[in-house]
BAVOMAR-54924 format. One record per residue: residue number from 1; chain; x, y, z of N, C-alpha, C, O in turn. Coordinates in pm, whole numbers, plus 50000, padded with zeros to 5 digits. Example, Ala and Ser with C-alpha at 12.3 -4.5 7.8 and 13.67 -1.06 7.14 Angstrom:
% residues 2
(1,"A",(51319,49431,50780),(51230,49550,50780),(51320,49670,50780),(51424,49668,50846))
(2,"A",(51285,49775,50708),(51367,49894,50714),(51290,50003,50787),(51341,50114,50804))
END
This chain:
% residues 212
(1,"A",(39149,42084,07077),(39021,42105,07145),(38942,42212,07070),(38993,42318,07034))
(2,"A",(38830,42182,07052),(38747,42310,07001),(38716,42403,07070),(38680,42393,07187))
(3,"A",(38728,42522,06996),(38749,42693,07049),(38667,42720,07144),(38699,42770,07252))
(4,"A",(38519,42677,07099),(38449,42711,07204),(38433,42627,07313),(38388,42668,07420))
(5,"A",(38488,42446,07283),(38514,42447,07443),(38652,42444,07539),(38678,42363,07628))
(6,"A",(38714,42532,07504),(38863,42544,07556),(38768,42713,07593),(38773,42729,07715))
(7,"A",(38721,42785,07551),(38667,42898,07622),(38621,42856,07747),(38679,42874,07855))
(8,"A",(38505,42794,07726),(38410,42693,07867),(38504,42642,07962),(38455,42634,08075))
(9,"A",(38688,42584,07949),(38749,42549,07983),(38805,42672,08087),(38788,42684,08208))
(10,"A",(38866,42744,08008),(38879,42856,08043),(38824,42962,08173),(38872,43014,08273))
(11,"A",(38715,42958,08113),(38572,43047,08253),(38598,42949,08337),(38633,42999,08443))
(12,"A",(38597,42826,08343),(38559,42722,08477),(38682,42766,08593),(38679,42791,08713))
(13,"A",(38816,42759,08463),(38952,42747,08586),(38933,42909,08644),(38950,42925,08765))
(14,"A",(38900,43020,08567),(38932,43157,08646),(38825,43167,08718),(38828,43238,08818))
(15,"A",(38701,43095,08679),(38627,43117,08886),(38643,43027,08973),(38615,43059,09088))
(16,"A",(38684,42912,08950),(38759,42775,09008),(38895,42878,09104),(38908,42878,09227))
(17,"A",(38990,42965,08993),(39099,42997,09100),(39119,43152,09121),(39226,43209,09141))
(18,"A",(38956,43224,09108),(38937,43335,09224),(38836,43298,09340),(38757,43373,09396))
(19,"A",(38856,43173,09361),(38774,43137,09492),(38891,43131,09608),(39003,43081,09615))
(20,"A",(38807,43206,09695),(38925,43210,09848),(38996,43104,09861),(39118,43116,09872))
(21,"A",(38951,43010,09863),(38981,42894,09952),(39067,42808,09850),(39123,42705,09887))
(22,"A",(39079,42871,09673),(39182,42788,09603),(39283,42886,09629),(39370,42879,09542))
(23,"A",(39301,42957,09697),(39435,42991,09718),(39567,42927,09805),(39686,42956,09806))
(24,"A",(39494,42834,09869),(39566,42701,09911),(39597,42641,09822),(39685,42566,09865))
(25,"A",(39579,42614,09682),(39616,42513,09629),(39750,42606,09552),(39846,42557,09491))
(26,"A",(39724,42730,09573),(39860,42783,09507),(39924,42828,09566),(40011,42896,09512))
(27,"A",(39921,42817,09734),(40047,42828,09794),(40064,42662,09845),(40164,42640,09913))
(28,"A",(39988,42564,09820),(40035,42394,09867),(40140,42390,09755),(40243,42327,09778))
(29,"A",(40120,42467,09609),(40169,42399,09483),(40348,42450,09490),(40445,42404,09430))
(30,"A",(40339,42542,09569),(40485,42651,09567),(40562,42545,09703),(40667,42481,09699))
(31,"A",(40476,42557,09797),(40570,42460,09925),(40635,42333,09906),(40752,42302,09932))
(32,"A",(40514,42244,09841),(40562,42119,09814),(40671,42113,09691),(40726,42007,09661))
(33,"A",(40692,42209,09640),(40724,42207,09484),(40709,42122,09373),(40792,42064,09303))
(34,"A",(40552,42126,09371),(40509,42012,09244),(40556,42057,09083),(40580,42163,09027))
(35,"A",(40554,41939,09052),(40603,41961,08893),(40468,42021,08846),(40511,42109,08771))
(36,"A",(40365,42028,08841),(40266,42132,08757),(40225,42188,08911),(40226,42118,09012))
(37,"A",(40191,42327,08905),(40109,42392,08963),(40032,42471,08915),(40048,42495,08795))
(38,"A",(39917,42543,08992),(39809,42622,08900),(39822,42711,08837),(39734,42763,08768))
(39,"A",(40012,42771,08858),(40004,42904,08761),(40032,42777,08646),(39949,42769,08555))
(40,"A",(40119,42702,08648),(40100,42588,08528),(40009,42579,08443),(40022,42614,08326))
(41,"A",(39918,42535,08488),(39780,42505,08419),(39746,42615,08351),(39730,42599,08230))
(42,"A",(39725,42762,08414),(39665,42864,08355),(39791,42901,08251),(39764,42988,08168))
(43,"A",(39878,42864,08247),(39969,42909,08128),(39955,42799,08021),(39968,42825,07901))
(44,"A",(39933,42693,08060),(39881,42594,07940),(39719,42610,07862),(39689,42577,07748))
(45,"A",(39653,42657,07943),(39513,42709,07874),(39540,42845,07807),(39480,42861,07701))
(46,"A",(39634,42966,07857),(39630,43053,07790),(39744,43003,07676),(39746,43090,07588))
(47,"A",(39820,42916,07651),(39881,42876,07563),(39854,42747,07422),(39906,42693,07325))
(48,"A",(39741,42756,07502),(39696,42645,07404),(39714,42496,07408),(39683,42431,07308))
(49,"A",(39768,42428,07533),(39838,42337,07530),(39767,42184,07519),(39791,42084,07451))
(50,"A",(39667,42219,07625),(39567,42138,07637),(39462,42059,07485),(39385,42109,07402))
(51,"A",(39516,41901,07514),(39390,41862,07419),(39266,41862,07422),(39195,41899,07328))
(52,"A",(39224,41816,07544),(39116,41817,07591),(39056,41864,07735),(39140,41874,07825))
(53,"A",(38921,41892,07766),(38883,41899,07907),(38975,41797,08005),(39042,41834,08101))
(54,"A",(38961,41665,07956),(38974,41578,08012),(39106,41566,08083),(39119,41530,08200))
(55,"A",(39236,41612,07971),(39412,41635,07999),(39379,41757,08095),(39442,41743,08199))
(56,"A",(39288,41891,08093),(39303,42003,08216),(39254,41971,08354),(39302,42033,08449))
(57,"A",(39135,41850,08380),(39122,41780,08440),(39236,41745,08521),(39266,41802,08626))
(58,"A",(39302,41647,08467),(39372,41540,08512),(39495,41650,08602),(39507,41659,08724))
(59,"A",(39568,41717,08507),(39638,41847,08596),(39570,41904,08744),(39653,41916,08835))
(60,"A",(39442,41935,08775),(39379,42038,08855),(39347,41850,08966),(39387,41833,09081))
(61,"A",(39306,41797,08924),(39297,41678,09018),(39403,41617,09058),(39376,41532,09142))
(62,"A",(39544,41625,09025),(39667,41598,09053),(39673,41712,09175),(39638,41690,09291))
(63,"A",(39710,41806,09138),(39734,41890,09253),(39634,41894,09392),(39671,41920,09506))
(64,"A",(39488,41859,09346),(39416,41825,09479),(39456,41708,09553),(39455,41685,09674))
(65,"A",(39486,41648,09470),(39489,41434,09551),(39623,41509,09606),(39629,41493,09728))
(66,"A",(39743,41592,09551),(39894,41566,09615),(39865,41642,09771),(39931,41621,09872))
(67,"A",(39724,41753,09754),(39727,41849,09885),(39650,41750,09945),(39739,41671,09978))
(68,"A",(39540,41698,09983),(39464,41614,10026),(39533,41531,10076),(39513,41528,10198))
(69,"A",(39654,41414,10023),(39754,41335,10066),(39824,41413,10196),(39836,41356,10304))
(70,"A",(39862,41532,10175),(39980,41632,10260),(39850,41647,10372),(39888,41607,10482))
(71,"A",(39757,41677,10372),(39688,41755,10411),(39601,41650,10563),(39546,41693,10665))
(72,"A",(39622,41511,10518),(39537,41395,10538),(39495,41403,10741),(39397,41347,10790))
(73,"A",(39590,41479,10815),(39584,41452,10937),(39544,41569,10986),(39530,41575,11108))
(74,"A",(39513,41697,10898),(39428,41846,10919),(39305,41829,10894),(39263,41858,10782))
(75,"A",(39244,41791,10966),(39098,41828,10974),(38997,41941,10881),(38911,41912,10797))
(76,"A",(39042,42083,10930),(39037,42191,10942),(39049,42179,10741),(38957,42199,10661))
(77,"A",(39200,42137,10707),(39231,42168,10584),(39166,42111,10460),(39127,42156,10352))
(78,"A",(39172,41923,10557),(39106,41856,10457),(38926,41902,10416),(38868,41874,10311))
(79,"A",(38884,41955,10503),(38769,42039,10488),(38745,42081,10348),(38684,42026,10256))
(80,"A",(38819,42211,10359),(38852,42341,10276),(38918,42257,10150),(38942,42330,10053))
(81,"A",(38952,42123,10132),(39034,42035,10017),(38861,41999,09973),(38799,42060,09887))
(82,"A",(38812,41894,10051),(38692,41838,10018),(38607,41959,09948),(38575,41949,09830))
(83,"A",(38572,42067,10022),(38455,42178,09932),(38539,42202,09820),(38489,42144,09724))
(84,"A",(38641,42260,09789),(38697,42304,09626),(38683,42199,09564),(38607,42203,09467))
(85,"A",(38766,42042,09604),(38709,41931,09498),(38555,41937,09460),(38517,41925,09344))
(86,"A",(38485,41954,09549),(38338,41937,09481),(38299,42039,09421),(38210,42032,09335))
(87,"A",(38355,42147,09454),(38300,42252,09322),(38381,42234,09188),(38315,42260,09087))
(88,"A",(38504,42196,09169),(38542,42135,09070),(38482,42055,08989),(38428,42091,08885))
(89,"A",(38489,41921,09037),(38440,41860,09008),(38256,41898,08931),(38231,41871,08813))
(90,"A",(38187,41939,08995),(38020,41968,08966),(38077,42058,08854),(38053,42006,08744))
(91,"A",(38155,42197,08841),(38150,42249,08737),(38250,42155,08584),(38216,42165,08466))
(92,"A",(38369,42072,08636),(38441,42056,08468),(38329,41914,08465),(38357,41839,08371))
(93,"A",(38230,41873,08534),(38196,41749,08525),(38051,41789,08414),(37988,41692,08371))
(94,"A",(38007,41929,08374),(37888,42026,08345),(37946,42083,08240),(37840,42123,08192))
(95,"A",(38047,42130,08144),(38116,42176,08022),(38054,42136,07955),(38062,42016,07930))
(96,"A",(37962,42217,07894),(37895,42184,07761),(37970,42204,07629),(38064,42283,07620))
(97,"A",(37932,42139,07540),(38035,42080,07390),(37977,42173,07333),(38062,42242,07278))
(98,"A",(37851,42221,07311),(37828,42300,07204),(37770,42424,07249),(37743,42432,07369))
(99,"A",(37744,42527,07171),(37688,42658,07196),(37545,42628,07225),(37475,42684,07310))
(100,"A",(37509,42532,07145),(37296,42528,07172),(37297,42426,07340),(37197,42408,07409))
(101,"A",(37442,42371,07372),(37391,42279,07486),(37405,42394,07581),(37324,42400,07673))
(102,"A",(37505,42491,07570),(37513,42603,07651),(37350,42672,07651),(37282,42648,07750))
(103,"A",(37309,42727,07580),(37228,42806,07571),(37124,42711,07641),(37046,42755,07727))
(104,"A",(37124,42606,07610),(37045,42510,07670),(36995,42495,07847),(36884,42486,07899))
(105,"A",(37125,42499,07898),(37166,42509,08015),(37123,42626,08102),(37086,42619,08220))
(106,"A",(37135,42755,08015),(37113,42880,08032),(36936,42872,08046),(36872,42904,08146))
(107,"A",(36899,42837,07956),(36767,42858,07949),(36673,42794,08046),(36572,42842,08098))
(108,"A",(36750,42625,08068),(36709,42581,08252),(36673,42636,08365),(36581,42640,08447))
(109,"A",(36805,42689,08336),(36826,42781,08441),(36763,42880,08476),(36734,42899,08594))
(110,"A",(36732,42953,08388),(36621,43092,08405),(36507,42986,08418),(36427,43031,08500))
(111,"A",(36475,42894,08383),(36329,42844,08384),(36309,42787,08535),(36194,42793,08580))
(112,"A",(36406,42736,08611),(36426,42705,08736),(36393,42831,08858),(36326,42827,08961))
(113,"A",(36496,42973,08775),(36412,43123,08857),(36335,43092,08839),(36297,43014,08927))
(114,"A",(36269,43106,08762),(36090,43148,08721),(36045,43032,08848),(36027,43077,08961))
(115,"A",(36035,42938,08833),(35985,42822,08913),(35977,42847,09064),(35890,42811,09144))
(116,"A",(36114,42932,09086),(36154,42963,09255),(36072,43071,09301),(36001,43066,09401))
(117,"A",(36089,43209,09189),(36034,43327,09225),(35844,43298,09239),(35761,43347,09315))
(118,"A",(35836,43227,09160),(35655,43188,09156),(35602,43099,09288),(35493,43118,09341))
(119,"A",(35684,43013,09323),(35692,42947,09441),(35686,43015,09565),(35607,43002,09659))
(120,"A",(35807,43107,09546),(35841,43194,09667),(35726,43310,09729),(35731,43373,09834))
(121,"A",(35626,43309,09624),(35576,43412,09566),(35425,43376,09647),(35366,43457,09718))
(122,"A",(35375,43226,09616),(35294,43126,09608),(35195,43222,09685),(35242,43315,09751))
(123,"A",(35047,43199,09678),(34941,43274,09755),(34923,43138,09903),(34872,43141,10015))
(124,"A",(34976,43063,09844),(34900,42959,09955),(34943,42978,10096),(34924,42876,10162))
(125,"A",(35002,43089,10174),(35052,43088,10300),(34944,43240,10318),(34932,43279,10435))
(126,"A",(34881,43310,10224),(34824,43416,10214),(34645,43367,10291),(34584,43277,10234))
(127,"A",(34607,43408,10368),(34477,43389,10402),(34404,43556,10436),(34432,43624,10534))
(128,"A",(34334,43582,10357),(34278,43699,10339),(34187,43708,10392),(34091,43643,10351))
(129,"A",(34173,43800,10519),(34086,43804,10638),(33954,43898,10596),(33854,43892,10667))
(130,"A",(33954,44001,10458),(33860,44074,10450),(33875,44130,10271),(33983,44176,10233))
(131,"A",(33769,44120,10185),(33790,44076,10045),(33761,44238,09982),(33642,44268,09981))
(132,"A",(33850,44336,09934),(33857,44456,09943),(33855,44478,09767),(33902,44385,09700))
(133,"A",(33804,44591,09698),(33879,44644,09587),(34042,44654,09545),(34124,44619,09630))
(134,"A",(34081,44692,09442),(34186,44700,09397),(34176,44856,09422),(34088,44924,09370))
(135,"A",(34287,44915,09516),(34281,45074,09466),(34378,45077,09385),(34469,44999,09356))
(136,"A",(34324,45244,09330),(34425,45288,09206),(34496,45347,09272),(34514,45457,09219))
(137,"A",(34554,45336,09367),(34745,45384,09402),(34757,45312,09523),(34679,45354,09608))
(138,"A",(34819,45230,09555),(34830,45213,09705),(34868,45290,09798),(34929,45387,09752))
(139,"A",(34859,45290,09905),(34921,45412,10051),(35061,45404,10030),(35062,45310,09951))
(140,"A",(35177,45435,10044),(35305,45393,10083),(35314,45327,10209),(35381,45225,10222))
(141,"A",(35247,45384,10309),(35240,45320,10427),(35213,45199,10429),(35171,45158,10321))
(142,"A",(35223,45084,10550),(35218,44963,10497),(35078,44967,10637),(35065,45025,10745))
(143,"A",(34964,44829,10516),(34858,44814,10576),(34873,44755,10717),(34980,44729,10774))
(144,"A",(34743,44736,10768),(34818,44664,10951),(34746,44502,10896),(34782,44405,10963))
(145,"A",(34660,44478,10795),(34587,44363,10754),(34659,44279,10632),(34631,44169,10584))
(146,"A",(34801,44409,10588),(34814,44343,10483),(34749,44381,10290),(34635,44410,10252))
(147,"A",(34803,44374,10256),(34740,44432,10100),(34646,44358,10089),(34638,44241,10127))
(148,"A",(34510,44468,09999),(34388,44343,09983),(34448,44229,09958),(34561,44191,09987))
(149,"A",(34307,44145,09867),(34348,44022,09865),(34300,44052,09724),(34219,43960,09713))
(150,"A",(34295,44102,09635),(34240,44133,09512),(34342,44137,09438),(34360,44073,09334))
(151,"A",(34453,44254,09517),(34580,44295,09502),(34667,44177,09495),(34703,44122,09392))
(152,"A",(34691,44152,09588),(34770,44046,09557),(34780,43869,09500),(34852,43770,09504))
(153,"A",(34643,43922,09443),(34602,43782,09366),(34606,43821,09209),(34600,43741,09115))
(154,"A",(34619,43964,09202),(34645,44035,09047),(34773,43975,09025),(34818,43905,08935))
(155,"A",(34840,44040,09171),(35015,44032,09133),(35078,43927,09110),(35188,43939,09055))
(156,"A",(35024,43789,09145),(35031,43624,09166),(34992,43579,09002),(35055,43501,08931))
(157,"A",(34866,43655,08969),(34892,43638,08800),(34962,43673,08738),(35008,43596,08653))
(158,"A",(35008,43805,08748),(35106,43869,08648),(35243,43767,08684),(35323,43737,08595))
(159,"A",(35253,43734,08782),(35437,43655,08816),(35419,43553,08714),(35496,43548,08619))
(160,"A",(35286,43439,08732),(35281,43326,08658),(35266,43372,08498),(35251,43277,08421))
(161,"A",(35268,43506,08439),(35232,43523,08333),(35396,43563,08305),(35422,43562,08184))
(162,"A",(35504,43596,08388),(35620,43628,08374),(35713,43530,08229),(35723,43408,08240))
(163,"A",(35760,43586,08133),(35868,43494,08075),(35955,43524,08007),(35987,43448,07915))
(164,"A",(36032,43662,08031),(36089,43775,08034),(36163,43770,08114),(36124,43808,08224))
(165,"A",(36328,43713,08098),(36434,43675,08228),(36465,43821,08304),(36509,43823,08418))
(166,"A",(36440,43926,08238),(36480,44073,08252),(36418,44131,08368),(36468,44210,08448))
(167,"A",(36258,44062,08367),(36163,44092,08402),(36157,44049,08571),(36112,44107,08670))
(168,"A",(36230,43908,08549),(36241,43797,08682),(36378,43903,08763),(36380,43937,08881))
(169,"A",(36477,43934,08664),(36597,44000,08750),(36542,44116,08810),(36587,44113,08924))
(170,"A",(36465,44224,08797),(36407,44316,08821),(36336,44275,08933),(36351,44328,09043))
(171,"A",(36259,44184,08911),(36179,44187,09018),(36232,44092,09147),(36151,44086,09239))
(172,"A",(36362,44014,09164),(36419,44023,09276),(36509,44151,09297),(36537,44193,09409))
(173,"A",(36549,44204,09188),(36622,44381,09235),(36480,44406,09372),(36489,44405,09494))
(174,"A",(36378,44425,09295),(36323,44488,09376),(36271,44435,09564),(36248,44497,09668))
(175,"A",(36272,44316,09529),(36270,44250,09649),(36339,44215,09735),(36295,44182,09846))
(176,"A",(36487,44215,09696),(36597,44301,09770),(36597,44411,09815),(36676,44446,09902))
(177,"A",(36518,44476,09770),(36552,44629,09767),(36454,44676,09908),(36469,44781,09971))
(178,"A",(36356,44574,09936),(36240,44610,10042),(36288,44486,10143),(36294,44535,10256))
(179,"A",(36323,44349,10146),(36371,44250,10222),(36508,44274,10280),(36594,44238,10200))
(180,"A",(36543,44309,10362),(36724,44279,10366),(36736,44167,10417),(36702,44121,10526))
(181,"A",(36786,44126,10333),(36948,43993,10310),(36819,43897,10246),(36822,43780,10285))
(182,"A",(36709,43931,10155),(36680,43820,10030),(36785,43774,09977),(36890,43831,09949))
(183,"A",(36740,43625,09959),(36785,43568,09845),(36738,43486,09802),(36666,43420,09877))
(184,"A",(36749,43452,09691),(36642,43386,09612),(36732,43183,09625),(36844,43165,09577))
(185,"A",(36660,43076,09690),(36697,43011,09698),(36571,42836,09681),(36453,42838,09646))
(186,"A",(36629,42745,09709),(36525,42669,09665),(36422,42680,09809),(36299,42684,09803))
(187,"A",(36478,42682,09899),(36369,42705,10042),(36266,42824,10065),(36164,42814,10134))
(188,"A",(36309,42952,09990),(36251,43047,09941),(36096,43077,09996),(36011,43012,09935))
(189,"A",(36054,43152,10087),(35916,43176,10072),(35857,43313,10111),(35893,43358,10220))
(190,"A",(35804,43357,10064),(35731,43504,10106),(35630,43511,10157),(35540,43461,10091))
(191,"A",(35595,43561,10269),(35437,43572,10322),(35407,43750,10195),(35483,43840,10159))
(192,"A",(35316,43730,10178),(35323,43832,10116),(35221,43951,10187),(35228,44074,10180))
(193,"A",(35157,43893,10233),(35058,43940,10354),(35152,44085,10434),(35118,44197,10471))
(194,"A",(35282,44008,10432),(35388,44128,10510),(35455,44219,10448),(35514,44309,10509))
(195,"A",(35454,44206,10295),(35508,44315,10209),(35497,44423,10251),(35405,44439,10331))
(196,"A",(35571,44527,10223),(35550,44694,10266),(35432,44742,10138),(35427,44679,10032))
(197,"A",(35348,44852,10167),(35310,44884,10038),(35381,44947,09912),(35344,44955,09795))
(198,"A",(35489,44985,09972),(35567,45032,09833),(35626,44919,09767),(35689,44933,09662))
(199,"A",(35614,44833,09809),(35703,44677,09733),(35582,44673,09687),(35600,44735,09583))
(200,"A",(35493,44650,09687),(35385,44551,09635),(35338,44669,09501),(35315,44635,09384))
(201,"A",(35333,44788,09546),(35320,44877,09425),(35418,44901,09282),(35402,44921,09161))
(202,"A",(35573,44879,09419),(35658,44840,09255),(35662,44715,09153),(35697,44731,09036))
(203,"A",(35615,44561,09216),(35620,44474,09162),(35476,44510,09079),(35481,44471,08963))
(204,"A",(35379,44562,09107),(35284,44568,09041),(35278,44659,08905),(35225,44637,08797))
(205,"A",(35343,44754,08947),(35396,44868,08814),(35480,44827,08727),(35469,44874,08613))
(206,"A",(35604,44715,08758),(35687,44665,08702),(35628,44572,08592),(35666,44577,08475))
(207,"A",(35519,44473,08643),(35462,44355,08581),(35342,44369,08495),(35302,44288,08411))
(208,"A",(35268,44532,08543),(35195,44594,08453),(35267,44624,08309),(35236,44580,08198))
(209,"A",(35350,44692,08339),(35413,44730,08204),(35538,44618,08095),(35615,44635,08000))
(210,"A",(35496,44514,08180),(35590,44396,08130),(35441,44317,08031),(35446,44206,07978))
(211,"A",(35366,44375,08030),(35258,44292,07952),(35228,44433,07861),(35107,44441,07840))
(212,"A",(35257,44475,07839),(35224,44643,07754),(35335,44553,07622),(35365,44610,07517))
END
């Protein structure tokens, strides 16, 4: 197998088996006493053993079908069987062959943030009741109307002018940092109308100096 994708191989199984819920499959693998179990596997990837994705596959889907079989009249278990198969599955089914398909992937991906945070971001839930200057510092205090509308139609450019992944991580740091329990997801939306003024001053200082 080639180096770099027996690495890719590699990353998949150690977040594949520090997930809670595969820890069933390594105490199903000890009870039943199967001929491969997952310390198995991880001693054949750290050993080199494996030809392909496809042979580490076939190991990690053996041990699901044998728990799934055992498992067939638990409800509860077959559950917790069904979600790990599908994260399995979605990630060794996604192993990219080469470094540029990786990077490739990578670069989607940030392009997909960008897409969410701009979305999330969107002016269109914003209706600006009174059409004000831009001041040069905002209050900390937060307005009772909401940040002009000047303001936050600056800040709506600078996001769409964003393309700087550094820039996108920062600026959910910061929106975490004023939201508790953000997260950035595809349903995602911000009134922005409700921002505090110190959020709206840091995203603005942040995105100022991201165009410098």
């Amino acid at each position: 197998m080639d180096p770099f994708i027996y690495d890719e191989v590699i990353e998949i199984f150690n977040k594949f088996a520090k997930r809670p819920t595969s820890r069933l499959l390594y105490r199903f693998g000890h009870e039943a006493n199967l001929t491969i179990k997952m310390e198995d596997i991880q001693d054949r990837l750290v050993n080199k053993k494996y030809a392909s994705p496809f042979d580490f596959a076939i190991d990690v889907r053996e041990i699901l079908y044998r728990a799934q079989e055992k498992y067939v009249n638990d409800v509860r278990t077959t559950l917790v069987l069904e979600d790990i198969s599908l994260y399995f599955e979605k990630k060794a089914g996604s192993i990219p062959r080469t470094r540029a398909e990786k990077l490739q992937k990578l670069i989607k991906k940030d392009i997909n943030k960008f897409s969410l945070i701009k979305r999330a971001m969107s002016l269109s839930a914003y209706s600006p009741q009174v059409s004000t200057p831009i001041p040069a510092k905002i209050p900390v205090s937060k307005s009772v109307h909401g940040p002009p509308a000047p303001l936050v139609q600056e800040i709506q450019r600078l996001i769409n002018e964003v393309t700087d992944v550094s820039v996108l991580a920062e600026m959910c740091r910061i929106l975490k940092t004023h939201i508790p329990g953000f997260e950035l997801q595809e349903t995602t939306t911000i009134d922005v109308k409700n921002l505090s003024a110190q959020c709206i001053e840091d995203l603005r200082n942040l995105l100022t100096k991201s165009k410098k």
